[in-house]
C-alpha positions in Angstrom: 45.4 -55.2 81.0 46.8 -58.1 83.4 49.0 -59.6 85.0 50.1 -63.0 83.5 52.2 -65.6 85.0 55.1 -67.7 83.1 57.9 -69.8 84.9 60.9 -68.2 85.9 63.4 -71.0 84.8 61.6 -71.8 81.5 62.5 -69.9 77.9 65.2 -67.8 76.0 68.2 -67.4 78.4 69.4 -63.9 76.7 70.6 -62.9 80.3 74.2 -63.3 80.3 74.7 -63.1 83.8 72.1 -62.9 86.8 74.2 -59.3 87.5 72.7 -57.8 84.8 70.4 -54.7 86.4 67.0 -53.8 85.4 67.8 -51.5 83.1 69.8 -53.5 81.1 67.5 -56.8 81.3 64.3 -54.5 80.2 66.6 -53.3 77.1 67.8 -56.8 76.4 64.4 -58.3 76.2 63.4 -55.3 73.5 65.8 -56.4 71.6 65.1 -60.0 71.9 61.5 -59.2 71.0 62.4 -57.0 67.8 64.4 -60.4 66.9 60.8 -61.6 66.2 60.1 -58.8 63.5 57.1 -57.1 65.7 56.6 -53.2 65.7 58.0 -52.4 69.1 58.2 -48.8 68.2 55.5 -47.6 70.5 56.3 -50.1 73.3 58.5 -49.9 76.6 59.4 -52.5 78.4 60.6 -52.3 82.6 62.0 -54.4 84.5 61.1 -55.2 88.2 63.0 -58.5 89.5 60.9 -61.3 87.8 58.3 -59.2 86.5 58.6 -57.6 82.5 56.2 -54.4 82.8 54.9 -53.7 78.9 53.5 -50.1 78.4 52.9 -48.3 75.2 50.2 -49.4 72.2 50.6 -52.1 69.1 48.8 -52.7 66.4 46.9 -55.8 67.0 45.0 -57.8 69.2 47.8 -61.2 68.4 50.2 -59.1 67.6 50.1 -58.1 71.5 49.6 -61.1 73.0 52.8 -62.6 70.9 54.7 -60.2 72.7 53.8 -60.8 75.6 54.5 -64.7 75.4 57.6 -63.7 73.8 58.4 -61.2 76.9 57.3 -64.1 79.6 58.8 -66.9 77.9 62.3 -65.6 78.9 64.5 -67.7 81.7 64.3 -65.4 85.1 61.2 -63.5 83.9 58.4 -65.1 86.1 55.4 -62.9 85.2 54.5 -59.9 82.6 52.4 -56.8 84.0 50.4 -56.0 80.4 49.9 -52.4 80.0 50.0 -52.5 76.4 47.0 -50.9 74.2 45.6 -52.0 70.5 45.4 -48.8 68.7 44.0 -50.1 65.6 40.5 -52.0 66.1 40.4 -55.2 64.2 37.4 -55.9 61.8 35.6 -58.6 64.0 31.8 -59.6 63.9 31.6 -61.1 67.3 33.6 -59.6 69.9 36.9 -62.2 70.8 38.2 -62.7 74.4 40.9 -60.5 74.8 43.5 -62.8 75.1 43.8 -66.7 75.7 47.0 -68.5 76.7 47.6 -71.8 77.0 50.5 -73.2 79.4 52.4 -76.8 77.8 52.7 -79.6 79.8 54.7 -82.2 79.8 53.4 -84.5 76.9 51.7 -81.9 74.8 51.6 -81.7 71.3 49.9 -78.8 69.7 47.4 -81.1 67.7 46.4 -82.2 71.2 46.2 -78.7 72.1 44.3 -78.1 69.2 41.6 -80.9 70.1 41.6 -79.4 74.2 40.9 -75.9 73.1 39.1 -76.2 69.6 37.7 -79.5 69.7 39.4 -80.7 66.8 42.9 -81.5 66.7 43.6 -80.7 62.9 43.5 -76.8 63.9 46.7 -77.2 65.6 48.2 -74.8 62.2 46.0 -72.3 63.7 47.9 -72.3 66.9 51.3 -72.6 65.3 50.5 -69.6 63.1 49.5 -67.6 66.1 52.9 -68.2 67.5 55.2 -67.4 64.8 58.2 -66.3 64.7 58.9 -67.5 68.9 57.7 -71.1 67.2 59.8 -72.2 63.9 58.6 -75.5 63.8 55.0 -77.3 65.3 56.8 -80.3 67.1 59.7 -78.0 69.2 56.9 -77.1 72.3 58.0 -77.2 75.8 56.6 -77.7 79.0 55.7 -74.8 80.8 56.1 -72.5 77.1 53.3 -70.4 76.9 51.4 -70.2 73.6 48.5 -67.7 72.5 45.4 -69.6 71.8 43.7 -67.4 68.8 40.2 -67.6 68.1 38.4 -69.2 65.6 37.5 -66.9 63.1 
């Protein structure tokens, strides 16, 4: 559980209007997170001004941090309050930080992610992978995006 910052002017703009009440932005952003194909059954998401609140259980380990990156990386959402529970324990030998994120900036590609957080820059499919469906194709990063960084397995 955490609370994990994103910028507010940075991602999806799926917010017709700045009007749009809490309510309605919290429903909007489920949707625009199904869009993705993940299991949102079990999962609520609230609204409180910038902040995306996530409650409720998934399946995975990545498959939770995608959506919160997915969640976070939407224009007037400045932060995500994680909540969310893995229900199903993955098969791991050594036990992987809960989650890692990595923030662009300006002039990143992700084989030079790849290289900062891996030490070797031809593991950048690894991070692309990790960030599938929100990423369709390795060169369209932004600055200020927010990517999962998966371990090494």
């Amino acid at each position: 559980m955490g609370l994990i910052s994103f910028i507010k002017n940075a991602g999806a703009k799926i917010f017709k209007s700045e009007e749009k009440r809490e309510v309605e932005k919290a429903n909007l952003i489920l949707e625009y997170i199904k869009k993705f194909g993940f299991d949102v059954s079990k999962v609520k998401v609230a609204v409180d001004g910038e902040k995306v609140i996530l409650t409720g259980s998934v399946d995975t380990q990545l498959n939770k941090n995608k959506i919160i990156v997915t969640a976070g990386n939407v224009e007037e959402i400045s932060m995500v309050e994680d909540h969310l529970l893995v229900t199903v324990p993955e098969p791991v030998a050594p036990p992987a930080p809960e989650k890692q994120f990595y923030t662009v900036k300006k002039g990143d590609y992700l084989s030079k992610i790849a290289r900062e957080v891996y030490g070797d820059a031809k593991k950048y499919p690894v991070i692309f992978e990790a960030n599938k469906p929100m990423l369709k194709d390795p060169d369209l990063i932004y600055p200020r995006q927010v990517l999962v960084i998966p371990p090494l397995t």
